[in-house]
Structures are given as structure tokens and as C-alpha cells.
C-alpha positions in Angstrom: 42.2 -19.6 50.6 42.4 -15.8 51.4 43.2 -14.6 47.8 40.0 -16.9 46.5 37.7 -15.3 49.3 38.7 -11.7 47.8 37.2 -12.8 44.4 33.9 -12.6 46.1 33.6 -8.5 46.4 34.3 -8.6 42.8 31.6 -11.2 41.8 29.2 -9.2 44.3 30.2 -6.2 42.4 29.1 -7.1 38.7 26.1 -9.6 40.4 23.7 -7.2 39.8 24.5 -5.5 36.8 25.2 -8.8 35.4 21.6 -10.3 35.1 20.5 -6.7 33.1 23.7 -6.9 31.3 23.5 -7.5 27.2 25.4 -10.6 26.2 28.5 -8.9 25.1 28.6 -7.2 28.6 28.1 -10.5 30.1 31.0 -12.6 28.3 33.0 -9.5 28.9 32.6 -10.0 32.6 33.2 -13.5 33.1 36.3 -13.1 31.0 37.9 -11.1 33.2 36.5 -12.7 36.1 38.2 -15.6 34.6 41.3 -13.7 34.1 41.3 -12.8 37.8 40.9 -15.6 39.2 43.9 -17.1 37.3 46.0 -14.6 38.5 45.1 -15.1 42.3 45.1 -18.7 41.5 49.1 -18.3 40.8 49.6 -15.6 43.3 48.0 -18.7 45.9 50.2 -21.6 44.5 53.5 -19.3 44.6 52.7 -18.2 48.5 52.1 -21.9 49.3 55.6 -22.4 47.7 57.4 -20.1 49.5 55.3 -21.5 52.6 57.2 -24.6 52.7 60.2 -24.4 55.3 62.4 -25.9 53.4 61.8 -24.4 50.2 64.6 -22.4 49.5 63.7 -18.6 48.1 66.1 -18.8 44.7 63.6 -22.2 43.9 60.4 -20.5 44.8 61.3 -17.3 42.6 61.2 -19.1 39.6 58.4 -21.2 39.9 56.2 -17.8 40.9 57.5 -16.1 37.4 56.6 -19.4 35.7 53.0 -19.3 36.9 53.1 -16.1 36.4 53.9 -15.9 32.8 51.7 -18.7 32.4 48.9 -16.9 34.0 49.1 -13.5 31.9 49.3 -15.9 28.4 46.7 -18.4 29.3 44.5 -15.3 30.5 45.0 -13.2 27.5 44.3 -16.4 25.4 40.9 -17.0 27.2 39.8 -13.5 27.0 41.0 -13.3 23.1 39.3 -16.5 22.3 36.1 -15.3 24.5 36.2 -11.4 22.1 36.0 -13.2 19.0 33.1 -15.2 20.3 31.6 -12.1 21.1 32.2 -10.3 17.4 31.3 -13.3 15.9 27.5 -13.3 17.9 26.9 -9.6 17.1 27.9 -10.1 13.4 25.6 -13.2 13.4 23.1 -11.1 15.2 23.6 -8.0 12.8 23.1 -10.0 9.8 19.9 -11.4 11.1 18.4 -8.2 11.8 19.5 -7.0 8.5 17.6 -10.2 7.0 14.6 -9.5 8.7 14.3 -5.8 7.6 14.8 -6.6 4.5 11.3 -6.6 2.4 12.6 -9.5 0.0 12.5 -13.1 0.9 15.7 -14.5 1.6 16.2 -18.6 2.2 19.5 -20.1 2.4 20.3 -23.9 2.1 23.6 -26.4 2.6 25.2 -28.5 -0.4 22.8 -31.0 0.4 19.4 -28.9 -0.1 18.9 -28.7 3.8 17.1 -25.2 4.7 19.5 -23.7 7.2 17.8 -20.3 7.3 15.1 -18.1 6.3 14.2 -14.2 7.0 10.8 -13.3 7.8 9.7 -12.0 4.6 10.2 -15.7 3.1 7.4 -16.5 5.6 5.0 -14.0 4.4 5.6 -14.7 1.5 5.3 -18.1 1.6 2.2 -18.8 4.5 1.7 -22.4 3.8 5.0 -22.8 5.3 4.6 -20.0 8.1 3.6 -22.5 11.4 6.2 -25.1 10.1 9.9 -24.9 11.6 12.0 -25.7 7.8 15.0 -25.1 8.9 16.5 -27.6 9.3 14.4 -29.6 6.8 15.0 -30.4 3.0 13.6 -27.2 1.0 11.3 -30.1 -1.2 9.2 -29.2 1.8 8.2 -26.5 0.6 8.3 -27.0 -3.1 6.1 -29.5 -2.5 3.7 -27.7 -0.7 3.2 -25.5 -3.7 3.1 -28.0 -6.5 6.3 -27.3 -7.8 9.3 -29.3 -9.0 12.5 -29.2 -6.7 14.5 -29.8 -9.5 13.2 -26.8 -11.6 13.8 -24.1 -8.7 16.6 -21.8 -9.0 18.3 -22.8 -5.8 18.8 -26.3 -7.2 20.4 -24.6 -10.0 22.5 -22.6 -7.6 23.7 -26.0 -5.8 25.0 -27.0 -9.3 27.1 -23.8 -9.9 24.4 -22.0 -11.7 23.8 -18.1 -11.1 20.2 -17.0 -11.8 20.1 -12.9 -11.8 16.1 -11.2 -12.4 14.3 -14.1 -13.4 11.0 -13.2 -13.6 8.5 -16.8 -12.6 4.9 -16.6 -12.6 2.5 -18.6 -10.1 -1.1 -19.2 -10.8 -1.6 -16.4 -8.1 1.5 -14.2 -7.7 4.4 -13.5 -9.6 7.5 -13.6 -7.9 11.6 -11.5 -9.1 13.9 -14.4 -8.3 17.9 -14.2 -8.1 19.8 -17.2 -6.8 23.5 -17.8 -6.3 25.9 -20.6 -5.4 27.6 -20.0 -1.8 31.1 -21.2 -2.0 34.0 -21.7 0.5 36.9 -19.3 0.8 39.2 -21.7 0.9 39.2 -24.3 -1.6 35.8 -22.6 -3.8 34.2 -25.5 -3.7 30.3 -25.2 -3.4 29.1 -25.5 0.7 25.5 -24.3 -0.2 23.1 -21.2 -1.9 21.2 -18.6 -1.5 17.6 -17.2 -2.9 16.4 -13.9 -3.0 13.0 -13.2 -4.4 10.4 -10.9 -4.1 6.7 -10.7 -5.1 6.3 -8.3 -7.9 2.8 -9.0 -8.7 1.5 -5.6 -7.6 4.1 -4.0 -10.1 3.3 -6.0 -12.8 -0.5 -5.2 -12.3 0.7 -1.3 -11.8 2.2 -1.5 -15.4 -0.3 -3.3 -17.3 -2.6 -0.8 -15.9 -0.6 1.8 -16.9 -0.5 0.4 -20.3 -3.7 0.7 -20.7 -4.0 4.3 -19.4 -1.5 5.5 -21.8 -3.6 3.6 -24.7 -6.4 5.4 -23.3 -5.0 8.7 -22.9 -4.3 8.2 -26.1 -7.6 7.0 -27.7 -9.1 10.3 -25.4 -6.9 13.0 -27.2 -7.7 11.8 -30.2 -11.5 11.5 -29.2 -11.7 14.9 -28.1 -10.4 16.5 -30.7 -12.8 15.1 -32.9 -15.6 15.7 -30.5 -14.8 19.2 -30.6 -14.7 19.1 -34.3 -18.2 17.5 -34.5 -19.6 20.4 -32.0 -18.7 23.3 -34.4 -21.0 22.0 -37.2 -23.8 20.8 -35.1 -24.0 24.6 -33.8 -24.2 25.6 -37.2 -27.4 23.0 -37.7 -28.9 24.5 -34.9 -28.7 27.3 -35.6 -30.3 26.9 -39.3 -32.9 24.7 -37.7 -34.1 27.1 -35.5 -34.4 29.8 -38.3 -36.5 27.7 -40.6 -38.4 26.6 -37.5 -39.2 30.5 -37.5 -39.7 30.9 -41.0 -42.1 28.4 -40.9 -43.8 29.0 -37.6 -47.1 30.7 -39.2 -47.1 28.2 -42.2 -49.2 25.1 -42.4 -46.7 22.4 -43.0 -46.8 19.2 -42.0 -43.4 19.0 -41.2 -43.3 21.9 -38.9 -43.8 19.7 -35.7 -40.0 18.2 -36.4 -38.4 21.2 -35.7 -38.8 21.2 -31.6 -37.3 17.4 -32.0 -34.8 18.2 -34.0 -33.4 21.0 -31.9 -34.2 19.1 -28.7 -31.9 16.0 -30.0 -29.1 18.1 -31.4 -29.4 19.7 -27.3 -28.8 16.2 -26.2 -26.0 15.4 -28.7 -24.2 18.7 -27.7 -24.2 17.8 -23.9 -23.3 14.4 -24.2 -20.4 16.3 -26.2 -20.3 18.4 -23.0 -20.2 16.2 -21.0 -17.5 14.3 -23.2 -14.8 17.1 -23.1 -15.4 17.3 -19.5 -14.5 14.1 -18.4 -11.4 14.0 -20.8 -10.0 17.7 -20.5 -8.3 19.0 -17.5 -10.4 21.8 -16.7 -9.2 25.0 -15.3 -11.4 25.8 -11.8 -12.6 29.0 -10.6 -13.1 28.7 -7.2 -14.7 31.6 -4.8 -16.0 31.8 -1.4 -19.2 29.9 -1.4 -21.9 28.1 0.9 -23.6 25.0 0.0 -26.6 25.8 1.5 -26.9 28.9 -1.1 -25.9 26.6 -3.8 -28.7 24.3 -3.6 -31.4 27.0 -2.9 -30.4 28.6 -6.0 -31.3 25.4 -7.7 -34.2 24.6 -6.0 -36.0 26.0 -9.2 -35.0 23.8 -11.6 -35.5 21.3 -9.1 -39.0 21.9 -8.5 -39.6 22.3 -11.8 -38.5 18.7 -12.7 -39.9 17.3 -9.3 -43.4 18.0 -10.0 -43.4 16.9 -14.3 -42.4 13.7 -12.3 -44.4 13.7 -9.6 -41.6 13.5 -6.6 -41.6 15.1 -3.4 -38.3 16.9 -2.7 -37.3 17.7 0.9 -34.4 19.6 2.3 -32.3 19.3 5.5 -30.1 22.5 5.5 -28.6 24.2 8.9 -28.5 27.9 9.0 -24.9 27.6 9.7 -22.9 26.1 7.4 -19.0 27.1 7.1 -17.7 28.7 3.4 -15.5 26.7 1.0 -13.4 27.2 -2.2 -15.4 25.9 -4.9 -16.5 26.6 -8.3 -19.6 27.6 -8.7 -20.5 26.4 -12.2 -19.3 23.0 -11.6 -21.0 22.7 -8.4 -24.0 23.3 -9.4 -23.4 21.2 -12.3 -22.6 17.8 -9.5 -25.8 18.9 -8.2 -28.3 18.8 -11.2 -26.5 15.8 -12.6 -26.8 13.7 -8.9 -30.2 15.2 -8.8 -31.8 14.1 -12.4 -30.3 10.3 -11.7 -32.2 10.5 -8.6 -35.3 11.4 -11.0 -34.7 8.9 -13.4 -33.8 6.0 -10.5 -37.6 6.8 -9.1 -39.4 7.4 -12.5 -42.5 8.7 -11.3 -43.5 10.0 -7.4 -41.0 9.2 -4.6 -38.9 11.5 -2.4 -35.5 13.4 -2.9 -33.7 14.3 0.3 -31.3 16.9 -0.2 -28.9 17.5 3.1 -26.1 20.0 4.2 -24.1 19.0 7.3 -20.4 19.8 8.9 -17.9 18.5 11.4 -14.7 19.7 12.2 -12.7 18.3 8.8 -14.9 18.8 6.1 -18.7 19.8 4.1 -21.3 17.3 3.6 -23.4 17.0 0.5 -26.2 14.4 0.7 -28.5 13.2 -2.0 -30.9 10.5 -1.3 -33.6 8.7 -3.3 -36.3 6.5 -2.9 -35.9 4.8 -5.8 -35.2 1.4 -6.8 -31.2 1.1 -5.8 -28.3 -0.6 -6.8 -26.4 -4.1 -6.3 -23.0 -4.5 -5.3 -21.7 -5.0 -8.5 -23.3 -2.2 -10.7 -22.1 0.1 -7.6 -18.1 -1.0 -7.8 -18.3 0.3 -11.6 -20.5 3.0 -11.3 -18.0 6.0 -11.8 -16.7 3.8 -14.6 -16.7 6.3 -18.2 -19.7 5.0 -20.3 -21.1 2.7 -18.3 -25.1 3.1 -17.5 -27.5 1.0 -17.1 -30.8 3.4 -18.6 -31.5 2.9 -22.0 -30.6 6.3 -22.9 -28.1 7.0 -21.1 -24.6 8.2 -21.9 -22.6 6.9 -18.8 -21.1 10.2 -18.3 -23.0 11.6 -16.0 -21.4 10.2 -12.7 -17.9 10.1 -14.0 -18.1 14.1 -14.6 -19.2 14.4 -11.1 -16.6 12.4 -9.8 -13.7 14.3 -11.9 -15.8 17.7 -10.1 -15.3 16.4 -6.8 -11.7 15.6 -7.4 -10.7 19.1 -8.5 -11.9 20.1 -5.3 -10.0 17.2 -3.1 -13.1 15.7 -2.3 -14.8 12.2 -2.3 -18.0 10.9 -3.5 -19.5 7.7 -1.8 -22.6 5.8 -2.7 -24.4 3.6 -0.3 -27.5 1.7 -2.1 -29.8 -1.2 -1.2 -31.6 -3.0 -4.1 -35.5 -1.5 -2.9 -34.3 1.2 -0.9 -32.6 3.9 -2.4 -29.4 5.4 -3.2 -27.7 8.0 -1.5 -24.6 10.1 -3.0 -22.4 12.1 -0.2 -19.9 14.2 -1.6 -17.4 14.9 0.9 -15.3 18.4 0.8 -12.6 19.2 3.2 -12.8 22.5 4.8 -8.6 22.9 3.9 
């Protein structure tokens, strides 16, 4: 009885460790725990032997060693057996973890098409299936769930031997990267299960097409602006003739004299929508210099003025006297602001208010233009910066898309915020770094 009462230190001893302990630290406890108490177990039964009184010593020597040896091998058996328990759990546990982190969808079933696990990703990816526990269940439940055919999956192929390596599947609503492969025994090779690994590549596959299409349109855009430019050389040339006959003929009294002004003033409008053009499909070199805002628009406000009152529009401004400097280029700036400007004028045809604002917080320069004019819906606004789209009857669709290539070069933003009946406003949005 005294050698099991000294067990109890010992158990005291790991007590409290033993409830914060991980498992590993746990199973290693208990094995030698175990492993002690065999030992004093056979220490005990050899002491009673020897107790006896007529037990003679050269019988109770052997039967000690015996239990002895027996102790020591069934000891080191139990705390072998209870090690490889151990390494198998944290393998088990590694490989889960490693499933879980892994951003493809991983499902692995039996020979008989049972689901036996699944990684979270599988879950995501499939949600009908998120609040249901599957393993455990036939993987028609899920198949069915989507509308597809068990029998035409790639892990029903796997269970018959079949290896399935990049097949691309497309869904109604998502595409998905699928490899599959048979999972066999070490043994004997024989098939025990199989495993799927897929992942949705439907934001790729939009990504490409898109690109596609850019490099097409790159394309077309070269080719476009090389021709624009060609066409701009001649029309100067027209000008240029148009405007001396105009003079030669300023003092005559021809009837045709009157054509001249709208001659010149549409070959004007053809050369800036060539302008304009080139712009938006030329990566344009900027000049930047120390500049304020505030002296930007006031150097404007002529032209501004001008326009406002052949339109009859009332134009006020909202600009602090202290405004921080940024790096911007002039010319192109002022450029955002005319063309922002004269679609205000055109959005409130005639009479109305423009509000032109400055402000500044710690990050960044604010730009504000705001209208009274007749605003936007949702869906003219989500393709407004679009190239060549307008809604005016002469317009060109350039406009906005040159302003937003400005802002750009300048790692800005331009937002809109418009209510069908109540204005539009345009904040252009420039870091101060």
C-alpha cells in the first residue's frame, strides 16, 4: 500500500500543469504515470513475496526479476504504443491545418462514394452545402444540390481508376479548375477511395477575356492614332487656307463670305475632338510644378464668366485662403477644369448655378464641381468615364475620359454623385504625397 500512496506526489505534481497541458503533453504524462505505477506495482508484489515467512529468499529473487522484466517490457510497450498515437494525432492534425489553409477546395470520399472529409474552402465554395454536416454522407448530396449528375463528376471517375489533371468545367455561374485522383492502398493497390481538388477560376477567366479585349483594343488605338494624327496635318493646312480666303474676301460682297466663320469654327471642333482623341490614347509626358488649386481656378474664372453669362448661370465659388501646394501640371489641370466646367454648362442649358469648391484634410486636395442641372441615373453614371460614350447630341464622349486619364497621372480619383433633378457633382481627389 505504501509504494501506491507515493504515486500521489507525483500525480499532484503534473495535476496542474496537466489541465493547460496540449494533448501530446498530456498522453505523454499518463504514459509515464502508467509506466510508474507498473513498476511500484511489481516492487509491491515482490515485497509481499519476500513478506511471507516461509518464503524462502532464492524463490522470492526470481519471481522479483520476473516482474521486473515484465514490468520494464510491458511499460516500454505501453508508452511506445501511446508515442505513435501521439505522432499519428499531430500528423492527422498537421494535415488538417494544411487543408484548411489551402485556398483550393479539397473533398475526399471512400470506395463507396461516402464523403469522409472536406477542407474549408470546399465550403465556401460550395455554400448550399455550408450548414449541412456531409461527411459522413454520400457526395450525391451535394451533386444533387446543384443539378448535376453524380455519375458525370470527376470523383466518380476517380473511384473507377480514372485520373482527371486541369479539367477545366463551367457552371451556369462559376467556373471551377478540377483535378481528381484515385486513392489506393499501399498494400495490395487496390482502390480504398479519391480525392478532388478544384478551384474557382472564374475571376481568371474574366481577367483574360478582359485582357483580350484590351490588347484588341490597344491595338485598334495605335492604329487609330496614327491615323488621327495623319488627318490633323491636312486639316491645319485647310485652316489655314480658309482663313486666308476668308481675308481675301472680307471687303467683297459675296454671298458665300458668311461660311467662312463656320467653316473655321467646325474644322476647331474637328481638331479638338482630334485632341482630345490623342489624349486619351497616348501616354502623355506630365510637367508638374508647385501649384495651388485655388490660383488655378481663379485664373480661369475668365473664361468661366465669359461662358456663364452667354448661358445665363450663376457661378459661385467656395475657396479657403489656405490651401496646401501640390505637384501638378498646370496645362492639364486647367484642362479637367474647363472640360468638368462646360458639362456642367451643357447639363443646365440655360440659368442655374455652378459651385466651384477647394477644401483639404490631412491626406489629400479637394476639387468640387457642382451643378444644378438635370443629373444622372445609376446606370448612365457606372459608364460615364467609358471612351465615346455621351449622351448630348453632339457630343464626342471624350470629354470625361480625358479627365479621368488627367487625374490618374496625378494618382488621384474622380467621383460623381448625381440625383436625377438635382445635380451632379465631380470631386477630384489629389493626395497631398
Amino acid at each position: 500500500m505504501l509504494p501506491n500512496l507515493a504515486l500521489i506526489p507525483f500525480a499532484l505534481l503534473y495535476a496542474r500543469k496537466y489541465r493547460q497541458a496540449n494533448l501530446h503533453s498530456k498522453m505523454l504524462t499518463m504514459s509515464l504515470f502508467l509506466f510508474v505505477f507498473i513498476i511500484v506495482s511489481t516492487v509491491r508484489i515482490a515485497l509481499q513475496v519476500m513478506a511471507q515467512p516461509n518464503a524462502p529468499l532464492n524463490e522470492a529473487v526470481p519471481v522479483f526479476a520476473l516482474f521486473f522484466v515484465f514490468s520494464l517490457v510491458a511499460g516500454s510497450a505501453v508508452v511506445f504504443m501511446i508515442e505513435s498515437i501521439i505522432d499519428k494525432h499531430m500528423l492527422l492534425f498537421s494535415l488538417r491545418q494544411l487543408s484548411d489553409s489551402m485556398p483550393s477546395s479539397i473533398v475526399t470520399v471512400n470506395r463507396d462514394g461516402i464523403i469522409t472529409s472536406v477542407n474549408r474552402a470546399f465550403l465556401h465554395e460550395y455554400p448550399l452545402v455550408a450548414d449541412i454536416p456531409v461527411v459522413g454522407r454520400h457526395f450525391r448530396v451535394v451533386t444533387d444540390l446543384y443539378g448535376v449528375d453524380y455519375r458525370q463528376t470527376m470523383l466518380f471517375r476517380a473511384l473507377a481508376g480514372e485520373e482527371t489533371r486541369n479539367a477545366v468545367v463551367d457552371y451556369p455561374e462559376h467556373c471551377l479548375l478540377i483535378n481528381a485522383y484515385p486513392l489506393r492502398s499501399p498494400a495490395t493497390g487496390d482502390i480504398e477511395g479519391a480525392i478532388s481538388i478544384s478551384r474557382d477560376i472564374t475571376e481568371v477567366r474574366e481577367l483574360r477575356e478582359k485582357i483580350d479585349g484590351l490588347d484588341r483594343l490597344s491595338l485598334v488605338g495605335q492604329m487609330a492614332a496614327s491615323v488621327a494624327h495623319e488627318i490633323r496635318n491636312p486639316m491645319t493646312s485647310i485652316r489655314g487656307f480658309v482663313q486666308l480666303m476668308s481675308e481675301r474676301d472680307r471687303d467683297s460682297d459675296h454671298s458665300h463670305h458668311g461660311y467662312y466663320p463656320i467653316i473655321l469654327e467646325e474644322l476647331d471642333r474637328v481638331n479638338g475632338i482630334i485632341e482630345d482623341f490623342l489624349s486619351l490614347s497616348r501616354n502623355r509626358v506630365v510637367h508638374k510644378e508647385p501649384l495651388n488649386l485655388n490660383a488655378l481656378v481663379e485664373e480661369s474664372l475668365p473664361l468661366l464668366w465669359a461662358e456663364a453669362n452667354m448661358n445665363g448661370i450663376e457661378i459661385k465659388l467656395g475657396l479657403p485662403e489656405q490651401l496646401p501646394e501640390l505637384s501638378l501640371d498646370r496645362k492639364e489641370m486647367k484642362q479637367l477644369l474647363l472640360n468638368l466646367t462646360h458639362n456642367a454648362f451643357e447639363a443646365m442649358d440655360r440659368g442655374g448655378t455652378l459651385t466651384l469648391r477647394t477644401e483639404a484634410d490631412e491626406t489629400a486636395v479637394y476639387l468640387r464641381v457642382s451643378d444644378t442641372g438635370c443629373g444622372m441615373p445609376r446606370e448612365m453614371m457606372d459608364r460615364l468615364f467609358q471612351p465615346f460614350f455621351t449622351t448630348k447630341q453632339k457630343g464626342t464622349g471624350l470629354g470625361l475620359a480625358v479627365c479621368k486619364n488627367i487625374v490618374d497621372r496625378h494618382n488621384g480619383r474622380l467621383d460623381v454623385r448625381s440625383e436625377p433633378g438635382q445635380g451632379t457633382t465631380f470631386t477630384v481627389v489629389l493626395p497631398l504625397k
